[in-house]
C-alpha positions as CSV (number, residue, x, y, z in Angstrom):
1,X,-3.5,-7.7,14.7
2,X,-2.9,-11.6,14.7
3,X,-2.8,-12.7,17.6
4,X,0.9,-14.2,19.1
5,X,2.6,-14.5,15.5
6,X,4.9,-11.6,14.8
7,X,4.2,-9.8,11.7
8,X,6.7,-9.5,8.6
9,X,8.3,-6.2,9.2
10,X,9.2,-6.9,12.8
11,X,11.8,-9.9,11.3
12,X,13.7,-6.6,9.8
13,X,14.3,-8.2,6.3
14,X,12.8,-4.9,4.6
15,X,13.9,-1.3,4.9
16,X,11.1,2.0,5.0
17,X,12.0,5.2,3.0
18,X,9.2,6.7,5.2
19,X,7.6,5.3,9.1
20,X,5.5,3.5,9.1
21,X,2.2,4.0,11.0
22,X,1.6,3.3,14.2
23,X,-0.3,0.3,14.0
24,X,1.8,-0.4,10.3
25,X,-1.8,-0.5,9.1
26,X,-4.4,0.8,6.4
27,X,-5.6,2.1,9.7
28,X,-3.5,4.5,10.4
29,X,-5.2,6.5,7.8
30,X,-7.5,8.6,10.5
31,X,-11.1,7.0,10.1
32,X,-10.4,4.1,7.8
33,X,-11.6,0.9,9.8
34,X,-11.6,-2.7,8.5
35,X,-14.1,-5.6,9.0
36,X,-14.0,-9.2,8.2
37,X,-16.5,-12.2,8.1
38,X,-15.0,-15.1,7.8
39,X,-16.8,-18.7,6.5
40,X,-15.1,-22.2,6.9
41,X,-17.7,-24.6,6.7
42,X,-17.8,-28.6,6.0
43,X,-14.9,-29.8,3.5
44,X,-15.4,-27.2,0.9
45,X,-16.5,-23.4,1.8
46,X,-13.3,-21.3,2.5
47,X,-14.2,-17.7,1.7
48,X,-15.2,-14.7,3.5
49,X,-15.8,-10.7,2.9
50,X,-13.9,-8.2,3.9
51,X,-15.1,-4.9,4.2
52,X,-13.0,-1.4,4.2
53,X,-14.7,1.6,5.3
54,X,-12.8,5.4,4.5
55,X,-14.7,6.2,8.1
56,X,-16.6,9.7,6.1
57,X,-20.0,10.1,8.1
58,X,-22.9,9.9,5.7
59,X,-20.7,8.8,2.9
60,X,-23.2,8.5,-0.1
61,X,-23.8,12.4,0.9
62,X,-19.9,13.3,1.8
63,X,-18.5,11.2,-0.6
64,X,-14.6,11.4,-0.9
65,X,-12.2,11.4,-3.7
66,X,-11.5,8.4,-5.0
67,X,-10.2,6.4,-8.0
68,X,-9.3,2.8,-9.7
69,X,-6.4,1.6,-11.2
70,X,-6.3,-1.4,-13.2
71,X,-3.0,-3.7,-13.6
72,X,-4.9,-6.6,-15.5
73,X,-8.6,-6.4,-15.9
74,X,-9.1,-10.0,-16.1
75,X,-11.4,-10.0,-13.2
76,X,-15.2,-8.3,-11.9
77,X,-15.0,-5.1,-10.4
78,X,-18.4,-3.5,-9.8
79,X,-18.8,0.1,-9.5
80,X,-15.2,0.9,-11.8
81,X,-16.9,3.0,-14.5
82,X,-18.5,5.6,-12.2
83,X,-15.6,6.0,-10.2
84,X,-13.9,6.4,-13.4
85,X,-16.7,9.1,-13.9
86,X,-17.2,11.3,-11.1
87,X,-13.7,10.5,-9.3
88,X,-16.0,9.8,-6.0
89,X,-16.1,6.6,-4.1
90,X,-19.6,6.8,-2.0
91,X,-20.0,3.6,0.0
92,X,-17.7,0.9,1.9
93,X,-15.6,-1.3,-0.6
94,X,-16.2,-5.1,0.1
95,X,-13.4,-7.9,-1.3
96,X,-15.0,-11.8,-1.1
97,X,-14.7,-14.2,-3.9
98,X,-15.3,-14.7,-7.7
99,X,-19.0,-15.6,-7.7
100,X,-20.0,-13.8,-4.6
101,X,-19.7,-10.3,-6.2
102,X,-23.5,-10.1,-6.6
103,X,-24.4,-10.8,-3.0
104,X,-21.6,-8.7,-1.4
105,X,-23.2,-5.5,-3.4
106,X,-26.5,-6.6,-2.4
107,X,-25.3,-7.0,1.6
108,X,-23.6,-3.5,1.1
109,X,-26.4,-1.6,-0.6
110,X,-28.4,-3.0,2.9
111,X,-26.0,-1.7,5.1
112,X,-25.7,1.5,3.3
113,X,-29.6,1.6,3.2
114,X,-29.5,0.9,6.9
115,X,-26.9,3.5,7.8
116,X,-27.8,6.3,5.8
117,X,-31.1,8.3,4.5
118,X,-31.4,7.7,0.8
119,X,-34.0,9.0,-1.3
120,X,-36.2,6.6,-3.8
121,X,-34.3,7.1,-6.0
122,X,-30.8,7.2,-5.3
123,X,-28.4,4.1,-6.3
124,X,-25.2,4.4,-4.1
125,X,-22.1,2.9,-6.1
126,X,-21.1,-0.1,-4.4
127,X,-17.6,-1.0,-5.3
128,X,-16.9,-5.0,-4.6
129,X,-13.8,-6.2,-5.8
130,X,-13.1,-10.3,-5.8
131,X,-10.6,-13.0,-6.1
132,X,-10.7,-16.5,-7.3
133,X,-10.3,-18.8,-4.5
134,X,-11.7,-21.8,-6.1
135,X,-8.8,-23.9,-5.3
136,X,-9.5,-24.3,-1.5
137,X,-13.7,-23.1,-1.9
138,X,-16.1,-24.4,-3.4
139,X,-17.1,-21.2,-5.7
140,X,-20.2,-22.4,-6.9
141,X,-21.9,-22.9,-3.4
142,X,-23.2,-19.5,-3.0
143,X,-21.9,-19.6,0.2
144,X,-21.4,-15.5,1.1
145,X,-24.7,-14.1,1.8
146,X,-26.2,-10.5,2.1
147,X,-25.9,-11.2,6.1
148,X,-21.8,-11.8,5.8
149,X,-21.4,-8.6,4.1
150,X,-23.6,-7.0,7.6
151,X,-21.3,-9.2,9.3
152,X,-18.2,-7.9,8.3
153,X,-19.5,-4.2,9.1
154,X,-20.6,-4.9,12.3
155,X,-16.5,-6.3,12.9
156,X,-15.1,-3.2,11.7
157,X,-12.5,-1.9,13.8
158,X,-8.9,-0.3,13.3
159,X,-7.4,-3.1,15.0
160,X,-8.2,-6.0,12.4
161,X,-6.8,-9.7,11.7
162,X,-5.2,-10.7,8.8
163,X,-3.8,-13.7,6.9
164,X,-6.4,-16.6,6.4
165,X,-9.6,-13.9,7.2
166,X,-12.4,-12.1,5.8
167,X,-11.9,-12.3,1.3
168,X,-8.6,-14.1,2.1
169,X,-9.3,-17.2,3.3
170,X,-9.1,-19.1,0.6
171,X,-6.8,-17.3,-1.1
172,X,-3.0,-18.0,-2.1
173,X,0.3,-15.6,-2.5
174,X,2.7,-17.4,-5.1
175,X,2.9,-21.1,-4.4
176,X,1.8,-20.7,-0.9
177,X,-1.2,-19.6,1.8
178,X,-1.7,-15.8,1.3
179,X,-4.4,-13.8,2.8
180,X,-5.3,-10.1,3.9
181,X,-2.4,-7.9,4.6
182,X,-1.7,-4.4,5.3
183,X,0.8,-1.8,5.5
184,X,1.6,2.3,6.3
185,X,3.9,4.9,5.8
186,X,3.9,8.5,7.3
187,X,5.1,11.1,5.0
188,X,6.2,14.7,5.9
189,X,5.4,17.8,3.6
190,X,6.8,20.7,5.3
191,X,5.4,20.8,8.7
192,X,2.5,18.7,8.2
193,X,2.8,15.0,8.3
194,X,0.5,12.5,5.5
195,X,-0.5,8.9,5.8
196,X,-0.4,6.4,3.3
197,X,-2.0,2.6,4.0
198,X,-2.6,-0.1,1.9
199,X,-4.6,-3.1,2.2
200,X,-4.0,-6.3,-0.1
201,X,-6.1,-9.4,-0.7
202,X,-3.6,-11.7,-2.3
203,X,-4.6,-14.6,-4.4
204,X,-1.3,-14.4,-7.5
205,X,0.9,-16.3,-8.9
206,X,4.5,-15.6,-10.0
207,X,8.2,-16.5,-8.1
208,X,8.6,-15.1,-4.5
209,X,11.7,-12.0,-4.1
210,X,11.9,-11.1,-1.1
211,X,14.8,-8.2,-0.5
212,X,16.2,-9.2,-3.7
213,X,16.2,-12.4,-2.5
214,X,14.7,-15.4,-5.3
215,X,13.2,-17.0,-2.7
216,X,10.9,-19.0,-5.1
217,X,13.8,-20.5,-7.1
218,X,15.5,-21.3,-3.6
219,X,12.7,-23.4,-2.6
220,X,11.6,-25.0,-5.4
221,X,8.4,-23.0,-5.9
222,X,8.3,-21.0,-8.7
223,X,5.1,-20.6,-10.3
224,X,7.6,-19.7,-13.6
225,X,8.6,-23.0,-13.8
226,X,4.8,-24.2,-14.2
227,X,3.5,-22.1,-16.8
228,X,3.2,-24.4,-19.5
229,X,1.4,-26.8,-17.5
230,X,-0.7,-24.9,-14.8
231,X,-2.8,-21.7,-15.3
232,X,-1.4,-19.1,-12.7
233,X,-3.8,-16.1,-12.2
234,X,-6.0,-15.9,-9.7
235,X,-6.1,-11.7,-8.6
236,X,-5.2,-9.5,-6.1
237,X,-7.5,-6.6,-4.7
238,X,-5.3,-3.7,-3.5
239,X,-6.8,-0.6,-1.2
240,X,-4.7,2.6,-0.6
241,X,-5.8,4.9,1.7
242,X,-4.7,8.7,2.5
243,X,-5.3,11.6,4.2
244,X,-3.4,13.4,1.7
245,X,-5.4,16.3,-0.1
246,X,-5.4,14.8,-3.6
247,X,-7.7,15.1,-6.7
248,X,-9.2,11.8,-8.2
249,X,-6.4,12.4,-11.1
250,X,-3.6,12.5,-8.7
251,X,-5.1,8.8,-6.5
252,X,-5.1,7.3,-10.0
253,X,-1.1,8.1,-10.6
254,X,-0.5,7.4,-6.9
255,X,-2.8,3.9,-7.4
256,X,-1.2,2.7,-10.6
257,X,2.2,2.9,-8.8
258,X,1.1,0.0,-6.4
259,X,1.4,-2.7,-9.3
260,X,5.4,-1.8,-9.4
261,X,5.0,-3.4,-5.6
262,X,3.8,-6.2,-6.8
263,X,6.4,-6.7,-9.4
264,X,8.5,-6.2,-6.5
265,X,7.4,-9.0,-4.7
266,X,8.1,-11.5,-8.0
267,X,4.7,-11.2,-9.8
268,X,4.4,-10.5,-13.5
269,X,0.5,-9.6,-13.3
270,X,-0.2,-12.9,-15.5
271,X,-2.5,-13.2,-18.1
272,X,-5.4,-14.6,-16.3
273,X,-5.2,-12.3,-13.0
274,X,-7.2,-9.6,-11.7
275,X,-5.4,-7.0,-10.1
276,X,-6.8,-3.8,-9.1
277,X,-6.1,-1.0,-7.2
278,X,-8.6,1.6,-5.6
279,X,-7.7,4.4,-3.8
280,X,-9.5,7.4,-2.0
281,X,-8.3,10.1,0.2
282,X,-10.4,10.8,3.6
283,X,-9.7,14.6,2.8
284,X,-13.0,15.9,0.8
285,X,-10.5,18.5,-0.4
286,X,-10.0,16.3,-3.7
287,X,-14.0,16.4,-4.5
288,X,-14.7,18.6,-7.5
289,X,-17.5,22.3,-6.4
290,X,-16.0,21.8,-2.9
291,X,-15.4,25.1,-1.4
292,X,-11.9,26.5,-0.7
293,X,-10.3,23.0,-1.5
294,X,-6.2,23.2,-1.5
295,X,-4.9,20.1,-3.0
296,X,-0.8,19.2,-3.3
297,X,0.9,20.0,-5.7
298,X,2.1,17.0,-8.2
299,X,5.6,18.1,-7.7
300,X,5.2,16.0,-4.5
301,X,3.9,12.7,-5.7
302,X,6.9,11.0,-6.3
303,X,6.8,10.6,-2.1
304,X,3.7,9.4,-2.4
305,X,4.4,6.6,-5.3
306,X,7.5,5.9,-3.2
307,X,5.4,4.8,-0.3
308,X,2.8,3.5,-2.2
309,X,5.3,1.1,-3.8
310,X,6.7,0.0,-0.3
311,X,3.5,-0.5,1.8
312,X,2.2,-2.3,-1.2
313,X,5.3,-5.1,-1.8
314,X,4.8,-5.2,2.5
315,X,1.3,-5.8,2.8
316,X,1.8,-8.7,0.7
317,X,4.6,-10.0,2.2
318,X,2.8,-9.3,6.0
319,X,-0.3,-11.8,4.5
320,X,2.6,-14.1,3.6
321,X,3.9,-14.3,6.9
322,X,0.6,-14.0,9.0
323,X,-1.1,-17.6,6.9
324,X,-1.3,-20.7,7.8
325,X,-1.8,-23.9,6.0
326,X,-5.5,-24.0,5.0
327,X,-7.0,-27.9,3.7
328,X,-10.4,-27.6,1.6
329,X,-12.2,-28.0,-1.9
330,X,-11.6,-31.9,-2.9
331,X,-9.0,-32.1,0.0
332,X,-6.6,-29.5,-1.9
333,X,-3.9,-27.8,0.6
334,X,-2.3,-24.3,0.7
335,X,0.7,-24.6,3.1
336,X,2.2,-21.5,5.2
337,X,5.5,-20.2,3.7
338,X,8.0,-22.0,5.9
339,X,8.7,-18.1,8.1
340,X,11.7,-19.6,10.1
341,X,13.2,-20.7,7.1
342,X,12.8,-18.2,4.8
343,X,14.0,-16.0,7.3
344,X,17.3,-18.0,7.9
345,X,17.8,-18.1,4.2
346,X,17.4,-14.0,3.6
347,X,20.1,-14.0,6.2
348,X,22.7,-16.4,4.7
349,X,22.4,-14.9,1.4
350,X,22.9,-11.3,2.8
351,X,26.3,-13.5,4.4
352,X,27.4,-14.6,1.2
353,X,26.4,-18.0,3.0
């Protein structure tokens, strides 16, 4: 998924209540495929689109179950308040920057329009979620076009890149590069067995843990330490995907768990960030007037908030470890977490060293 560099969770430092997927990917979820376009251009344009499709044929007509979840609405979210509605999510969900949610929902009501028979009259609900990565892009360029968004669907494919790609180029995780990352768990009910996945599009502030670890004090970058002197926001887009039979109302609890990943991770959700989560199952058992739909039961969500917690706190670490150091707007640099090292350290303090 990126190339030669090996992704977080093959270093070990992490434990899984649950498997992980195959490919330890939002893709794991049957169907769900992941596209990025990716714009570095001159000194200042560091941004991109990425675009994450639940894989439903005709999905304005076979829409799927689907809902939001918001941590700290300090952001732009289009689409939130139908969702919140109907508990359907109709169309692919595109992540890109601040200023570039207008043409992202333009680009994906084209490649809806292209894909799918619409009447005159029907509006699909695009859902484009954004981060501000105006420290490395220039946001005020108007730099992602309608054509990026057709781009990015073109590139979809289970097997995606992530780190500096797609919405994450410019974007940051803590004090350092972040990016796109991604994460899965497999859980068993009985004899049939559910996937979870998560996608994450960092761009947050707060002090690095990593396994209990206070890897931001340790290195001397702890956003904490700044407050009073730096504003710290900046967002982060999360996508959960499941083949789980679930109603809108039981995505929401599952989604609203992924923020207690975060807080895993060392954020505190500050003031000035967006974070969101949206989540949808790719069983149309959850849609309301379907016929003979069997959901399960809420007696078994705590699996499901369980591994929505731990791919969530992954996929940010996995975006982490997949960056690298990224020069742009005014000459301002994001530098890679230091891997070797923070690896090395996570083992000596385990040691007592």
């Amino acid at each position: 998924m990126n190339d030669n560099k090996k992704r977080f969770y093959e270093y070990g430092l992490i434990g899984a209540s649950f498997p992980r997927g195959a490919r330890n990917s939002i893709s794991d979820v049957q169907g769900v495929r992941v596209g990025h376009a990716t714009k570095i251009e001159g000194e200042d344009v560091r941004t991109g689109v990425t675009v994450v499709d639940p894989g439903t044929k005709d999905l304005f007509k076979n829409k799927v179950p689907g809902a939001i979840a918001v941590g700290n609405g300090y952001g732009k979210l289009t689409g939130i308040t139908q969702v919140e509605e109907l508990g359907t999510i109709e169309a692919p969900i595109a992540l890109t920057s601040t200023l570039a949610v207008g043409a992202a929902l333009q680009g994906m009501i084209a490649v809806v329009s292209a894909h799918e028979t619409l009447g005159p009259i029907d509006g699909p609900n695009v859902i484009v979620g954004e981060i501000n990565d105006g420290f490395l892009n220039d946001i005020h360029a108007n730099s992602v076009t309608k054509e990026d968004v057709k781009r990015a669907y073109e590139n979809l494919s289970e097997d995606f890149l992530i780190g500096n790609v797609g919405g994450g180029t410019g974007s940051r995780a803590f004090s350092w590069k972040g990016g796109i990352g991604t994460s899965s768990r497999v859980i068993a009910i009985e004899s049939k067995k559910y996937t979870l996945g998560v996608l994450v599009q960092t761009n947050f502030g707060g002090s690095l843990s990593i396994a209990g670890v206070p890897l931001g004090k340790i290195l001397g970058k702890s956003d904490f330490d700044e407050f009073l002197k730096e504003n710290h926001g900046g967002s982060c887009m999360i996508v959960l995907a499941t083949d789980a039979p679930f109603s809108a109302r039981q995505l929401k609890r599952i989604a609203s768990r992924t923020f207690l990943g975060l807080a895993r991770t060392g954020s505190v959700i500050s003031p000035t960030s967006g974070d969101y989560a949206i989540a949808f199952s790719t069983d149309r058992a959850g849609v309301e007037g379907e016929e003979g739909n069997v959901l399960l039961q809420d007696s078994i969500l705590y699996r499901f908030f369980l591994a929505a917690v731990e791919a969530t706190e992954e996929a940010v670490f996995d975006a982490l470890f997949a960056a690298e150091t990224l020069r742009g707007r005014d000459g301002n640099v994001r530098e890679a977490i230091p891997v070797e090292r923070v690896v090395e350290i996570i083992k000596n303090y385990r040691h007592g060293a």
